[in-house]
C-alpha positions in Angstrom: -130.4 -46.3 -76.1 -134.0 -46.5 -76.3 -135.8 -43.9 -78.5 -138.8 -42.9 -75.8 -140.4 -39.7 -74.4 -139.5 -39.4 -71.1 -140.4 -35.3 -70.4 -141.2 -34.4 -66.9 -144.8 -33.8 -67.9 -146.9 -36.1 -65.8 -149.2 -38.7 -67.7 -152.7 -37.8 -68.4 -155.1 -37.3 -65.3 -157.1 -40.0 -67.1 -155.8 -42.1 -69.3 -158.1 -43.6 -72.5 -156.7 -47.0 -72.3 -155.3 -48.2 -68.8 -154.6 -52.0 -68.5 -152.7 -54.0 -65.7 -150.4 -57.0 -65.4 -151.2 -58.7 -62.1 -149.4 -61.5 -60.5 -151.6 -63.6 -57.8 -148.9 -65.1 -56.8 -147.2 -62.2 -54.9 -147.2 -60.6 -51.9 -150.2 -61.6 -49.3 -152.8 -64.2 -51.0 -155.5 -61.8 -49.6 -154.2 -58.2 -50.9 -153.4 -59.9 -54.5 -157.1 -60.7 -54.9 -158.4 -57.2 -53.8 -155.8 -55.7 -55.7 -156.6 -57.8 -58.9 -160.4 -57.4 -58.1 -160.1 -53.5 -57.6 -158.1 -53.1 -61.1 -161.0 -54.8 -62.7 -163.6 -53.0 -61.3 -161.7 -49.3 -62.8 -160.0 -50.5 -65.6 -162.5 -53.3 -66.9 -162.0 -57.1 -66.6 -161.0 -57.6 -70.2 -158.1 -54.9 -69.6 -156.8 -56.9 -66.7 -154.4 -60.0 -66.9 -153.2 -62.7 -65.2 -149.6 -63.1 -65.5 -149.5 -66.6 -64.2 -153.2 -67.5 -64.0 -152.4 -71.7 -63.2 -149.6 -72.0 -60.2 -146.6 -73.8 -60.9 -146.2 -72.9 -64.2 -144.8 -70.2 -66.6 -145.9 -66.9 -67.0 -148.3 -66.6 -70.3 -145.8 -64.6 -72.4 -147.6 -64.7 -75.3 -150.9 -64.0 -74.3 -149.0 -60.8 -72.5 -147.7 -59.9 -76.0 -151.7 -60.2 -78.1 -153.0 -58.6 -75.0 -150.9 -55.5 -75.5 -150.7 -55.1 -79.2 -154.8 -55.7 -79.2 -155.5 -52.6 -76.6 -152.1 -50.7 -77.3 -152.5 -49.0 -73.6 -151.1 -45.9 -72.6 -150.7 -47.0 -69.0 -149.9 -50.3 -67.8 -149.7 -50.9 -64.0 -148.1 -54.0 -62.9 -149.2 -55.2 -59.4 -146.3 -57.5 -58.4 -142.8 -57.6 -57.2 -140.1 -56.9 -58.6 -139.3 -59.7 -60.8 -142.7 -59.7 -62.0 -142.3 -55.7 -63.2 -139.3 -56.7 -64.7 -141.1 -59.1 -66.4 -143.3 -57.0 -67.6 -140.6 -54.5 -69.3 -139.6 -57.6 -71.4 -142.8 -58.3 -72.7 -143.7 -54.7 -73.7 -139.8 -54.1 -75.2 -140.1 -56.7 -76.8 -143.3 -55.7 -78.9 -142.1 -52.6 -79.2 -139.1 -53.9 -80.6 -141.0 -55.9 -83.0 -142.7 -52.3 -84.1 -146.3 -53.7 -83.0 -146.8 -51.1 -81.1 -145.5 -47.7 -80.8 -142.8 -46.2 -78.9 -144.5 -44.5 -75.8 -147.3 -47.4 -75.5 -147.5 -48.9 -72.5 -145.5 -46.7 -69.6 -145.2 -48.8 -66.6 -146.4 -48.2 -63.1 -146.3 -50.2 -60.4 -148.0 -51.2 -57.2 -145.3 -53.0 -55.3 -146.7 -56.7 -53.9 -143.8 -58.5 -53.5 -141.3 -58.4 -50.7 -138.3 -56.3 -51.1 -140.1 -54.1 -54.2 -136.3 -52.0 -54.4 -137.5 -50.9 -57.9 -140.7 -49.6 -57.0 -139.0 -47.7 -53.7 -136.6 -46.4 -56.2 -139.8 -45.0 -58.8 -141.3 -43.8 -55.8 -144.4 -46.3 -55.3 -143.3 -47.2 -52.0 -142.2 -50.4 -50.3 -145.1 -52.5 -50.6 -148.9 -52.5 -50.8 -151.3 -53.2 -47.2 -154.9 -53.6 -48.1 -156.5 -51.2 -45.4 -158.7 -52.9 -42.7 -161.2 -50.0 -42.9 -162.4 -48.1 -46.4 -160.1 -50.0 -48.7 -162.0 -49.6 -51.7 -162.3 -45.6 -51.5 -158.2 -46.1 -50.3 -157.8 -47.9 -53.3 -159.1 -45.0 -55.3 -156.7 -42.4 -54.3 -154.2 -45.2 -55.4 -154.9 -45.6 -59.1 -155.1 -41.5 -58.8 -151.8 -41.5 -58.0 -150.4 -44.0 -60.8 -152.2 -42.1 -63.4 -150.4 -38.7 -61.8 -147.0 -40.5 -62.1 -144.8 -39.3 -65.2 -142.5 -41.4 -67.9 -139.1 -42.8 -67.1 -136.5 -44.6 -68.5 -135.3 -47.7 -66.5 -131.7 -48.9 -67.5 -131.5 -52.6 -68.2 -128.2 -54.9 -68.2 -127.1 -58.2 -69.4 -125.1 -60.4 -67.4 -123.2 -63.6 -68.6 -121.8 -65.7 -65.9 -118.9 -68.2 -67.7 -116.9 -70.8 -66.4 -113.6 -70.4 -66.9 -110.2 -72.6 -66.6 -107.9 -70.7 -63.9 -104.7 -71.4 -65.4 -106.1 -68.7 -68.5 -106.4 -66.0 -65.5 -103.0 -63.8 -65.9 -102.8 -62.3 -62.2 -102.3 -58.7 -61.6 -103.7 -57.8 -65.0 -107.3 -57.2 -63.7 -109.3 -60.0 -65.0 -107.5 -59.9 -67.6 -107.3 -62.9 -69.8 -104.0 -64.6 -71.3 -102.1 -61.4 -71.1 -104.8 -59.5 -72.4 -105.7 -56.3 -71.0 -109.1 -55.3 -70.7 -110.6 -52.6 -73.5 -110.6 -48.8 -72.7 -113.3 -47.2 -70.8 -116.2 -46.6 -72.7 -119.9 -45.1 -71.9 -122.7 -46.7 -71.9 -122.3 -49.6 -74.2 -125.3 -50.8 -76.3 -125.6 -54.6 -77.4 -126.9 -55.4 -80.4 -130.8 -56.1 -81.0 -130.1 -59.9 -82.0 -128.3 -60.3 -78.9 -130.9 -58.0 -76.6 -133.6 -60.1 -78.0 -131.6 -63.8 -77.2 -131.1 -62.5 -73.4 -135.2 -61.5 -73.4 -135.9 -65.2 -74.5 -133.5 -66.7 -71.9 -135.0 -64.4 -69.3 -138.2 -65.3 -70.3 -137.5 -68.7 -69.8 -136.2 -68.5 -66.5 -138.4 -65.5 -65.0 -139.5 -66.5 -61.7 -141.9 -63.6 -61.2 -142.1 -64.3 -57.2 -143.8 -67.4 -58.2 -142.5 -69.8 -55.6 -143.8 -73.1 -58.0 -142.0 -72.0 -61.0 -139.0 -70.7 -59.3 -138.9 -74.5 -57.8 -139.2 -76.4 -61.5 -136.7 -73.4 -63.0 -134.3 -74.6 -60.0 -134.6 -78.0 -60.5 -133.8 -78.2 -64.6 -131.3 -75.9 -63.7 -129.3 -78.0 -61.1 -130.1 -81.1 -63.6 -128.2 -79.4 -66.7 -125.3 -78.0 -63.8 -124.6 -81.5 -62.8 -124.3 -83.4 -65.9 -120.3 -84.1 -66.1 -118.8 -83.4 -69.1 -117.0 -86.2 -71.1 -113.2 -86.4 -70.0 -112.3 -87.0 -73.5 -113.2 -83.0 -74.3 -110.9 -80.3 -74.2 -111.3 -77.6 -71.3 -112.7 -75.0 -73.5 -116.1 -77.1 -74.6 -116.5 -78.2 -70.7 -117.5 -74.4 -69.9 -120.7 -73.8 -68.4 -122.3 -70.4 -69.5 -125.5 -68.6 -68.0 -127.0 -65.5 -69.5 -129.8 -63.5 -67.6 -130.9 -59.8 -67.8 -131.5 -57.5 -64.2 -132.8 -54.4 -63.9 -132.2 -54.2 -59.9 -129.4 -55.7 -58.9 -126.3 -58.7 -58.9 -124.3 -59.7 -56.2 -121.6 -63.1 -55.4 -121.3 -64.3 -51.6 -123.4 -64.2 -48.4 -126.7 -62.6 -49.3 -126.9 -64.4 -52.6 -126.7 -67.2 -50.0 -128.9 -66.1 -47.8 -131.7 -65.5 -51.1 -130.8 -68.6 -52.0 -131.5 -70.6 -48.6 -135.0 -68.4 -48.0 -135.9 -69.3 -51.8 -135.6 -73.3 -51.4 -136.8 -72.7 -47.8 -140.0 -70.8 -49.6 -140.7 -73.6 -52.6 -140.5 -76.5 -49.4 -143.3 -74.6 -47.3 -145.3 -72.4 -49.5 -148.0 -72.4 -47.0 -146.1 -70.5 -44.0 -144.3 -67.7 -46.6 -147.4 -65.5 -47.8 -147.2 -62.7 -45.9 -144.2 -60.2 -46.5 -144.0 -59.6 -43.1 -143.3 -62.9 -41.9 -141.1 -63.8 -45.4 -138.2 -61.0 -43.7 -138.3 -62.7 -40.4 -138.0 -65.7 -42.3 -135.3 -63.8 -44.6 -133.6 -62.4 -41.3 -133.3 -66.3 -39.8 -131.4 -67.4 -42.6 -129.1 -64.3 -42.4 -128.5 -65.2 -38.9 -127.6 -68.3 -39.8 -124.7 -66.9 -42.6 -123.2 -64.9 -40.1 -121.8 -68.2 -39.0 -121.1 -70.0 -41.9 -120.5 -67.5 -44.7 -117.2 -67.5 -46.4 -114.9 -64.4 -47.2 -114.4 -63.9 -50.8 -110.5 -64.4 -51.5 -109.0 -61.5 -52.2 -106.6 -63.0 -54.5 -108.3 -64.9 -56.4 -110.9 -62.3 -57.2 -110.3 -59.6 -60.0 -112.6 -56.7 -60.7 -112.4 -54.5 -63.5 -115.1 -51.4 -64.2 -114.7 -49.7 -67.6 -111.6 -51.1 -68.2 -109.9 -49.9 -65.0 -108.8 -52.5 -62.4 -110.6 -51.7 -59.3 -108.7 -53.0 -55.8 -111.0 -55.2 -53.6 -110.7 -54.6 -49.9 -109.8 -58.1 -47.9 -112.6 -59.6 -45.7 -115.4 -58.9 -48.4 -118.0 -61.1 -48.3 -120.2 -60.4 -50.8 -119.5 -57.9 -54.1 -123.0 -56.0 -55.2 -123.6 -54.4 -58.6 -126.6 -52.2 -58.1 -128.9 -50.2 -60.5 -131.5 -48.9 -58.5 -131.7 -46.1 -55.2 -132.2 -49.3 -52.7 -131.3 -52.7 -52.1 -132.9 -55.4 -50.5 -136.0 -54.0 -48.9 -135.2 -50.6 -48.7 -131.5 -50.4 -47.7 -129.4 -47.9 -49.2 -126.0 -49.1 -50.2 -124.7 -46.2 -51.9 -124.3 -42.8 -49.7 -121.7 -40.5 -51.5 -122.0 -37.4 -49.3 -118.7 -36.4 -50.7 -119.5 -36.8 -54.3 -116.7 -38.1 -55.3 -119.0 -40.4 -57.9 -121.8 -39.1 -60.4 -125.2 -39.2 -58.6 -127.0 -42.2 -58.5 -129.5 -42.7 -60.9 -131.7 -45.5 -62.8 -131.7 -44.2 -66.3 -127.8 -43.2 -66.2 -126.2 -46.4 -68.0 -124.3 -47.2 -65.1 -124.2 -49.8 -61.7 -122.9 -49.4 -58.8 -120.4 -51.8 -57.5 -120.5 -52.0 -53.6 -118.6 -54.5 -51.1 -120.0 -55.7 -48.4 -118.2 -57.0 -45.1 -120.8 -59.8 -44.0 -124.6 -59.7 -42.4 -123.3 -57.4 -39.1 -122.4 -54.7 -42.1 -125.8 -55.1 -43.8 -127.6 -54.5 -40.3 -125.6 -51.4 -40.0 -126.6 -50.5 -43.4 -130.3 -51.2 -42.4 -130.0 -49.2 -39.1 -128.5 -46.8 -40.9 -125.6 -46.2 -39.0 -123.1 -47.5 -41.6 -123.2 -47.7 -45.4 -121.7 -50.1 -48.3 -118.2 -50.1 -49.5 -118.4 -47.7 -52.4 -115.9 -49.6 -55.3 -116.4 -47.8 -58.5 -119.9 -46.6 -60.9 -119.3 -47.7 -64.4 -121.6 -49.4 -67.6 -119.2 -52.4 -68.3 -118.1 -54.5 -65.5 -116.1 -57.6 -65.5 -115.4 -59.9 -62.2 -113.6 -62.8 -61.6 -114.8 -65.0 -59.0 -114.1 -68.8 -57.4 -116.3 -70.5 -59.0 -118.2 -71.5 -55.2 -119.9 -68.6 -54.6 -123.5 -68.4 -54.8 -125.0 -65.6 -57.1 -128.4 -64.0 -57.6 -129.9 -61.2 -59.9 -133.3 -59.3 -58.9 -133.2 -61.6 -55.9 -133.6 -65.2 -58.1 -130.2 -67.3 -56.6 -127.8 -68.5 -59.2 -126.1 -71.9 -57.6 -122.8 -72.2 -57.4 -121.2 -73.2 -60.8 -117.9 -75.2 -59.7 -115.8 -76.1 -57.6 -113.3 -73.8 -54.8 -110.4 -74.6 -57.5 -112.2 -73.5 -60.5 -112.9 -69.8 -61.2 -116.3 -67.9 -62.9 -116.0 -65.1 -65.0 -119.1 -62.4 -64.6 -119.7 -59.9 -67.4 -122.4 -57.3 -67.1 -122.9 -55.2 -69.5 -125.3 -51.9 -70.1 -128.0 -53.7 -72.6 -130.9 -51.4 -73.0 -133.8 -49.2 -71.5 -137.1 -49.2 -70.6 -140.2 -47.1 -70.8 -141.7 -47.1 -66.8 -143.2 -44.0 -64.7 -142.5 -42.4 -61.5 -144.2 -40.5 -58.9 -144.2 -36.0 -59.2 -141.5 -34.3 -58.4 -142.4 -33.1 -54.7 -142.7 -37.3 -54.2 -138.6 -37.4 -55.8 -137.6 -34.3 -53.5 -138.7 -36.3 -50.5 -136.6 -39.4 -51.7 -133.8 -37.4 -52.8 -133.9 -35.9 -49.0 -133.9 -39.6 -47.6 -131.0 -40.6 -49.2 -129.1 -37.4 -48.0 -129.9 -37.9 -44.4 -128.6 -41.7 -44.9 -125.3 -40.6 -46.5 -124.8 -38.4 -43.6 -123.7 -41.8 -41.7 -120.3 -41.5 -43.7 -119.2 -39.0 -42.0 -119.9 -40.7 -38.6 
């Protein structure tokens, strides 16, 4: 794991060299620019930096990686969603990892822009950033007071290789496992290697949407392009495998919500114009769910295989979706996991492990969002393996991943525990009053 500092001393009151990441493409047009404007005006203009200052094309990775190693900060805020924080945490690890900077430079915080913002709920920076219609400047204020009170973190980070896979080489009853191979013993927390840590940054990088609606189009596109290209009937089975490596700090899941992200995301790079606000992006979000309680599929029991750790894990019929989850919430706020009989370790973001939840279809997810019902708790491990048709839409930290095959060809998903990061949370009192929230919601097991 990562060597960093992570004491429960908060950050300095003020610290000597605050910078930001912003990403204008977030969130409501209108509260990106005060936000971007506001973080000028405190930290400085040089000390602030567009992300993705021309729309409709990548992020400026390497401007983000001289801009760090010239001011070395000792607090960087992002202001963006989700995939854009992530983002962030592989531009900073990756100087770090390079030694260009030291160890404990650059702590993230966050002010949450985008829509869902499930790693920011779970550091405690809320749901989402409003600009206030009255006094927003002074607001604004007691805002970048309370980044600089938040205190260091560790975010857990995973790797996740999606393969296509010949179903003949699928031995059933054996977990996943492969042509009568059994799956290794259960081990904690595995660690890949740096070469390989630094090849899934570079293929994230490439394909980091960043809640830019433009790139995620063009990333889509080249991505479909190199999916449909037919391999040559002349090659054997093993060289016509398609593979697909991608790193998440937040969350994967296979069925009818990756659907669902996937149908709002084209829906978002068509019509740009009407998705800006978050607000109207869920009702958006929630037509589209409507819409996959009539024609999601069930994931087939028998043809999927799910193994945690080594340990086959049984998946309950009439699933529709399977979610491997690294944070406190899950798509906007929704809690997933409620284990008010502890029969798992408690949940956490710097633990090494997912959780692996089942979901029974958009009527479940309402339940979970009303509270009144919670996910299908499977299994909490560091090393998951999951064998899928190879149909099924996917998505990790809300990006979709289309379908790689056809119903009679299978997908195997490996996810493994890569690394960690250096963020920040909110005090303590702030973590009592999540902790609390959580508590009341696992209370719905019981019901």
């Amino acid at each position: 794991m990562a060597d960093h500092s992570t004491n429960n001393k908060s950050l300095t009151s003020e610290p000597e060299r605050p910078c930001a990441f912003v990403n204008m493409n977030s969130g409501e047009r209108s509260a990106a620019l005060f936000v971007a404007d506001q973080l000028k005006k405190n930290f400085g203009a040089d000390n602030v930096l567009d992300l993705f200052p021309v729309k409709g094309k990548p992020p400026v990775i390497e401007e983000a990686k001289q801009f760090l190693i010239q001011r070395k900060p000792d607090l960087l805020v992002v202001a963006g969603g989700d995939g854009t924080v992530s983002l962030g945490f592989d531009i900073v690890d990756e100087v770090r990892a390079a030694k260009l900077v030291g160890p404990a430079t650059a702590p993230i915080a966050v002010i949450p822009m985008g829509t869902g913002n499930d790693l920011s709920r779970s550091l405690g920076f809320g749901g989402g950033y409003k600009k206030p219609l009255v006094k927003a400047e002074e607001r604004f204020t007691k805002v970048i007071k309370r980044l600089f009170m938040a205190r260091p973190r560790v975010i857990d980070r995973f790797a996740l290789t999606i393969t296509t896979i010949d179903p003949d080489t699928v031995t059933p009853g054996h977990a996943g496992g492969v042509n009568g191979h059994r799956p290794s013993k259960q081990r904690s927390a595995p660690s890949l290697p740096k070469e390989e840590c630094r090849s899934f940054l570079e293929e994230r990088h490439r394909c980091s949407h960043a809640e830019s609606a433009a790139s995620s189009a063009e990333q889509r596109q080249q991505q479909h392009q190199q999916e449909s290209s037919s391999p040559t009937p002349a090659q054997p089975p093993s060289s016509r495998c398609k593979e697909t490596k991608k790193v998440f700090t937040n969350y994967f899941s296979i069925g009818f919500d990756a659907e669902v992200a996937k149908a709002f995301g084209d829906f978002r790079d068509h019509h740009p114009g009407i998705c800006k606000s978050r607000v109207g992006n869920k009702i958006w979000y929630g037509c589209f769910g409507c819409n996959a309680m009539c024609c999601s599929s069930t994931l087939p029991k028998k043809h999927v295989s799910l193994t945690v750790d080594g340990k086959a894990i049984k998946v309950p019929s009439n699933m529709k979706s399977i979610v491997v989850s690294s944070m406190i919430t899950y798509a906007g706020g929704n809690i997933l996991w409620a284990d008010s009989r502890q029969k798992f370790d408690t949940q956490a973001v710097d633990d090494g492990k997912v959780e692996v939840v089942a979901l029974e279809g958009v009527w479940h997810m309402v339940g979970i969002g009303t509270r009144i019902r919670s996910g299908k708790k499977l299994a909490q491990g560091s090393s998951i393996v999951l064998y899928s048709p190879a149909h099924f839409t996917m998505q990790y930290d809300g990006e979709p991943i289309a379908a790689m095959g056809a119903p009679d060809q299978m997908v195997k998903i490996v996810i493994e525990f890569m690394s960690q990061s250096l963020g920040t949370e909110v005090p303590l009192e702030k973590e009592s009053n999540r902790k609390a929230t959580q508590a009341s919601h696992s209370e719905t097991e019981r019901k």
